[in-house]
C-alpha positions as CSV (number, residue, x, y, z in Angstrom):
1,X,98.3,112.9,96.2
2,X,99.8,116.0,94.7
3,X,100.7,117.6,97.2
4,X,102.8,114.4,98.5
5,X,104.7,114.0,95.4
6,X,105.2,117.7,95.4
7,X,106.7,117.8,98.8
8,X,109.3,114.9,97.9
9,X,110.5,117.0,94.8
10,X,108.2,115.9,91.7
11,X,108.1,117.7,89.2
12,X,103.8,117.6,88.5
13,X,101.8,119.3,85.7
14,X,98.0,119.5,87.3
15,X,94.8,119.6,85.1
16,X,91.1,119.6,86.4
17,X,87.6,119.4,84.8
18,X,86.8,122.4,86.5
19,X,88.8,125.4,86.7
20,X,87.9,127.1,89.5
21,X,89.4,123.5,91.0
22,X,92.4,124.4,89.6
23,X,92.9,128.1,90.4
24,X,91.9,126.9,94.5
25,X,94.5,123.9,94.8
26,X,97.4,126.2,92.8
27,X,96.7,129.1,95.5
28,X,96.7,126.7,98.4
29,X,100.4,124.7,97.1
30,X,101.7,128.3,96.8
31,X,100.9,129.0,100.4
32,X,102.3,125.9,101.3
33,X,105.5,126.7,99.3
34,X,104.9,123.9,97.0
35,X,104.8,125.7,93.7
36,X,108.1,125.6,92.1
37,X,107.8,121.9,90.7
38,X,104.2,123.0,90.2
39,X,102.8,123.7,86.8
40,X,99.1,123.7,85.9
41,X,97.0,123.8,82.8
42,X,93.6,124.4,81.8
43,X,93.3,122.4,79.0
44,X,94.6,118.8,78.9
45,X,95.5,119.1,75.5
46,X,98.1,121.2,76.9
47,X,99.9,118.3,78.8
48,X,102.3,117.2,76.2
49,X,104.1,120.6,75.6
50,X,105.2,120.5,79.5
51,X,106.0,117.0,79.9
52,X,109.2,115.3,78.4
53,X,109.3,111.8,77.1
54,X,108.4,109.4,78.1
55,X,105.6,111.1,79.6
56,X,103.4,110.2,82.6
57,X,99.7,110.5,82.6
58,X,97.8,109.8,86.2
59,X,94.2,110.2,86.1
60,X,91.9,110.0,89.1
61,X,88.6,110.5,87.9
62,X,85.6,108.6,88.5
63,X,84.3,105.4,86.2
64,X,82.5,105.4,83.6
65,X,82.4,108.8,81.5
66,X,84.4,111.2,83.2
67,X,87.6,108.7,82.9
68,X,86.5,107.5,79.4
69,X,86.8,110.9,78.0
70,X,90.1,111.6,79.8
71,X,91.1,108.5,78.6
72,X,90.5,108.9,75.2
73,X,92.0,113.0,74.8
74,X,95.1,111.5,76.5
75,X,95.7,108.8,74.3
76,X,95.8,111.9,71.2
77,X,98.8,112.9,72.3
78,X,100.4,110.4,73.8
79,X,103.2,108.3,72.0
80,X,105.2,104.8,72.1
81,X,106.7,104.4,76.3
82,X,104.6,107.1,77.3
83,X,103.0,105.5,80.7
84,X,99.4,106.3,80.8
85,X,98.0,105.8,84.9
86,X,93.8,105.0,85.5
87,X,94.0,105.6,89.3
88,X,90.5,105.8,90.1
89,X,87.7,103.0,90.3
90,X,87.9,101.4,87.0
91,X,86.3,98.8,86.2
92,X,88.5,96.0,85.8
93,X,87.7,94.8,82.6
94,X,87.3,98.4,81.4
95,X,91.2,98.3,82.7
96,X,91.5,94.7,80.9
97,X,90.3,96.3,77.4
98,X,92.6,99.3,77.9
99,X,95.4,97.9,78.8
100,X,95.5,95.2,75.8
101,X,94.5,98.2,73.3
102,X,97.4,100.0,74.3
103,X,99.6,97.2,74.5
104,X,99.5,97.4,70.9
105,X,100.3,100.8,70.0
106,X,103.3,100.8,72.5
107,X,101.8,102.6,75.4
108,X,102.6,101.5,79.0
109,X,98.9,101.0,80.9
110,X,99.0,100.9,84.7
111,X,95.4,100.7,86.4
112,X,96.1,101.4,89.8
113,X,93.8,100.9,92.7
114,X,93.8,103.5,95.5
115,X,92.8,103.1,98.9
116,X,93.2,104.5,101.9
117,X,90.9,107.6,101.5
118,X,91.6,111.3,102.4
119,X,93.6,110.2,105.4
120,X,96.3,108.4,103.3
121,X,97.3,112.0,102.6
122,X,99.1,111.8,106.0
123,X,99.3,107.8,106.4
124,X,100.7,106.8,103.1
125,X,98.1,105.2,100.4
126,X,98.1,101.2,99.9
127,X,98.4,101.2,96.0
128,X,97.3,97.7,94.3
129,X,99.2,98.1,90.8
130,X,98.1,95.7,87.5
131,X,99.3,96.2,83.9
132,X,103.0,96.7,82.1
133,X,105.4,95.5,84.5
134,X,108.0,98.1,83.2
135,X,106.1,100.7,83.4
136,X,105.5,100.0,87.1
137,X,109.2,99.9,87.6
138,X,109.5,102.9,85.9
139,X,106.9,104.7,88.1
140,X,108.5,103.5,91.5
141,X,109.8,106.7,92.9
142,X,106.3,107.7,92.4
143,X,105.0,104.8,94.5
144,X,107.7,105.2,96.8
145,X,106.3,108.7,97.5
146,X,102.5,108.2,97.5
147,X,103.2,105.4,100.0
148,X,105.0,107.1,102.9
149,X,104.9,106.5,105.6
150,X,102.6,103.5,106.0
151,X,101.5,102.3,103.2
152,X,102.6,100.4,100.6
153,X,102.5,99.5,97.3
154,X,102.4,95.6,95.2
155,X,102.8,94.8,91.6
156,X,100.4,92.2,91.2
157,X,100.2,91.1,87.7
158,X,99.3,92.1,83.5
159,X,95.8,93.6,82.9
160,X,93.0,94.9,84.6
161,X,94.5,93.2,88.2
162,X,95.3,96.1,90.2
163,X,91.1,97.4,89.7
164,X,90.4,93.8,90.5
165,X,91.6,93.5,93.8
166,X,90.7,97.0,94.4
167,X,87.1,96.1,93.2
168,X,87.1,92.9,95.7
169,X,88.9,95.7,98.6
170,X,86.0,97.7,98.7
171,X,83.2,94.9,98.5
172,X,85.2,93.9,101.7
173,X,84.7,97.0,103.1
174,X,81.1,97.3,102.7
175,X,80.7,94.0,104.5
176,X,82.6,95.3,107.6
177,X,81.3,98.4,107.8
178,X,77.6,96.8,107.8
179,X,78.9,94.7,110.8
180,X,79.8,97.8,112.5
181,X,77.2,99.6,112.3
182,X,74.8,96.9,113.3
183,X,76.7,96.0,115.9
184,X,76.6,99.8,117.7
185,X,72.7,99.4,116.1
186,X,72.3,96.4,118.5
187,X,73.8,98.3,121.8
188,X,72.1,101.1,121.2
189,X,69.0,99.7,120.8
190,X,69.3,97.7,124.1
191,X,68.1,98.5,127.8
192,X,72.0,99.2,129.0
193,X,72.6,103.3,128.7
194,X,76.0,102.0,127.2
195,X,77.8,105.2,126.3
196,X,78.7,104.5,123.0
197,X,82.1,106.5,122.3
198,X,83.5,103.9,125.4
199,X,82.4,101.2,123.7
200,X,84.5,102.1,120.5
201,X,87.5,103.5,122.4
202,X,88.0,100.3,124.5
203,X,87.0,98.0,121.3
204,X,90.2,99.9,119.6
205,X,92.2,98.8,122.3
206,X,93.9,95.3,120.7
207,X,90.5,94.1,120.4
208,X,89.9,91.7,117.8
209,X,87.8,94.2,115.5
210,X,90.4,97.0,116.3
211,X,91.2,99.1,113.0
212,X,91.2,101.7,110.3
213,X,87.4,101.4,110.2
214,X,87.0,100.9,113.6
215,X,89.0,104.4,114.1
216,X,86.8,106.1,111.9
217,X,83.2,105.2,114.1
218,X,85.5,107.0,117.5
219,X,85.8,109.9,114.9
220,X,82.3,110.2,114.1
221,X,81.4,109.2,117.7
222,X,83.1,111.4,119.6
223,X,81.8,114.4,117.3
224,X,78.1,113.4,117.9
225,X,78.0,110.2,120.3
226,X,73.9,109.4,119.5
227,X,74.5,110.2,115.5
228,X,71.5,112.5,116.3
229,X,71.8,114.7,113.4
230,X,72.7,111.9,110.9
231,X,70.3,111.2,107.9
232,X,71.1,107.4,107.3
233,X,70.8,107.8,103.4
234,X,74.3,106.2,102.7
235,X,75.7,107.4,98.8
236,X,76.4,104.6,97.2
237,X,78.4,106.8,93.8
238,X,80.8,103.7,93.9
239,X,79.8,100.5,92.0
240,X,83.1,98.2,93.2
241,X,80.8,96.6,95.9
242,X,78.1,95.7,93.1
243,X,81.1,94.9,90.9
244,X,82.5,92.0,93.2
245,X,79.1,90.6,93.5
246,X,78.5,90.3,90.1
247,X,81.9,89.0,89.5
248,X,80.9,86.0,92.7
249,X,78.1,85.1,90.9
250,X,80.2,84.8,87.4
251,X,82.7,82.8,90.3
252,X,79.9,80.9,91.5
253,X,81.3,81.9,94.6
254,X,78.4,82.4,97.7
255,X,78.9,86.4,98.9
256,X,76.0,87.1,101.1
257,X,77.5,88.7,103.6
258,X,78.4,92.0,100.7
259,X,75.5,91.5,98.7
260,X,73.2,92.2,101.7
261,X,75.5,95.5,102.7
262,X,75.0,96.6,99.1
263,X,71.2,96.1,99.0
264,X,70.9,98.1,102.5
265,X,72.7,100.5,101.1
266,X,70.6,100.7,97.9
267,X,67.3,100.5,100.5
268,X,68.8,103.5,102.6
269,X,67.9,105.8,99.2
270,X,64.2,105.1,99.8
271,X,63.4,102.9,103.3
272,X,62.8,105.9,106.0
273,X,63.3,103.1,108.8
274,X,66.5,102.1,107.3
275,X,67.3,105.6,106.9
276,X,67.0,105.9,110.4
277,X,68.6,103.0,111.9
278,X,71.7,103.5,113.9
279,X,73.5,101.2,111.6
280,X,72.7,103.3,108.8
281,X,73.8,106.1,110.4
282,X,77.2,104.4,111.3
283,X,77.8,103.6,108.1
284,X,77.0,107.0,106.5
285,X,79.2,108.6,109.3
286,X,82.3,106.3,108.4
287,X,82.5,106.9,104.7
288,X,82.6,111.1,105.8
289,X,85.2,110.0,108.0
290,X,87.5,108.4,105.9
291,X,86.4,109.4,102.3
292,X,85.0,112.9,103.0
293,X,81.7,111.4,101.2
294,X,78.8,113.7,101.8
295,X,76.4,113.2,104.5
296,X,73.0,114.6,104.8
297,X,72.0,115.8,107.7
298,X,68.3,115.4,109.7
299,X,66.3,118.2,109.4
């Protein structure tokens, strides 16, 4: 995402958690010739001596602890129509909470969610925006930028909205990418020597189930077309998917199809026939694909 906004003429002050982080992405924008509207710091209590006013703050950390604490060092330093950014997967009424507290103290709040994975880098990322509607007109060249060439980006509403629908997004995805991956399960498993990479080149071919997802199994497929030396222990480090079930039950709103995808998914930690199901596999496979999530391998 950096490097996007660097590449369109940002101006972008970087902080990680870790510095050796730090030191490798700085090395690799100068190489690319994207340092001179780079600037870095090591400690994020540094931020407000390189920004000017009103500042913008984008975090993309994960939920929970890592974005609490960033969260709450920010907000030291920050001041009235500064815009403070949670781009990662908030929980939305974590977003909700944040956005009203700092409604009141005259910071902008914008939770943003971000799909579209490591590939977006090239695509363009899809960017589902809740929170102060001024401060996501003032953050439109930003947008604009992070969405090229084929994304796109939506204000939806005040609040914790944008994690919301983000939250719902990836329960979505769950459910289709269970569906794939039983699906090539089901083939693979029958008496027809289907070659499977065919299967998924022809399927992407205006077929109804053609798409991003669909793309990502002729990745993984054509770089190992039985998923041979694929553990199917999928990491489940996001909670959106258990999120969105939670919040259908709240909804009274029936969600099988996403609550089963989360509970194989849960099953793949310990279920060694699971674990080695081809839909399991699938699934593991896609979320490298498009995510760069870690894979184990079979030993």
């Amino acid at each position: 995402m950096v490097e996007k906004l660097l590449q369109d003429g940002h101006e972008v002050v970087v902080w990680n958690r870790t510095a050796s982080i730090t030191d490798e992405f700085v090395a690799i924008m100068s190489e690319k010739g994207y340092s001179k509207h780079l600037t870095f710091v090591y400690e994020i209590a540094e931020f407000p001596k390189l920004l000017t006013s009103p500042r913008i703050f984008w975090l993309m950390l994960p939920a929970g602890n890592p974005t609490k604490e960033a969260f709450e060092n920010v907000l030291l330093f920050s001041g009235k129509n500064d815009i403070l950014i949670d781009g990662g997967n908030a929980y939305f009424k974590d977003s909700e909470v944040r956005y009203r507290v700092l409604q009141e103290s005259g910071i902008l709040y914008l939770g943003i969610g971000v799909s579209g994975g490591i590939i977006a880098e090239k695509q363009g990322y899809p960017l589902m925006v809740g929170g102060n509607e001024s401060a996501y007109k003032a953050v439109l060249p930003i947008l604009k930028t992070l969405a090229k060439p084929f994304g796109g980006y939506s204000y939806l509403g005040q609040g914790g909205v944008g994690h919301f629908v983000k939250m719902v997004h990836n329960g979505i995805e769950y459910g289709m990418m269970q569906a794939i991956g039983e699906g090539f399960g089901v083939i693979e498993k029958s008496p027809y020597k289907v070659n499977l990479l065919s299967v998924s080149q022809i399927w992407q071919e205006g077929s109804i189930i053609s798409g991003f997802l669909l793309d990502r199994a002729t990745e993984t497929l054509e770089k190992d077309p039985l998923l041979s030396n694929v553990n199917g222990i999928i990491d489940s480090a996001s909670l959106d998917a258990v999120w969105t079930v939670d919040q259908a039950k709240t909804e009274e709103v029936p969600i099988g199809i996403i609550e089963q995808s989360v509970q194989f998914r849960k099953l793949s930690q310990t279920d060694v026939a699971i674990q080695n199901s081809f839909a399991a596999k699938m699934v593991a496979s896609m979320r490298n694909e498009f995510g760069g999530h870690g894979i184990k391998e079979k030993k």
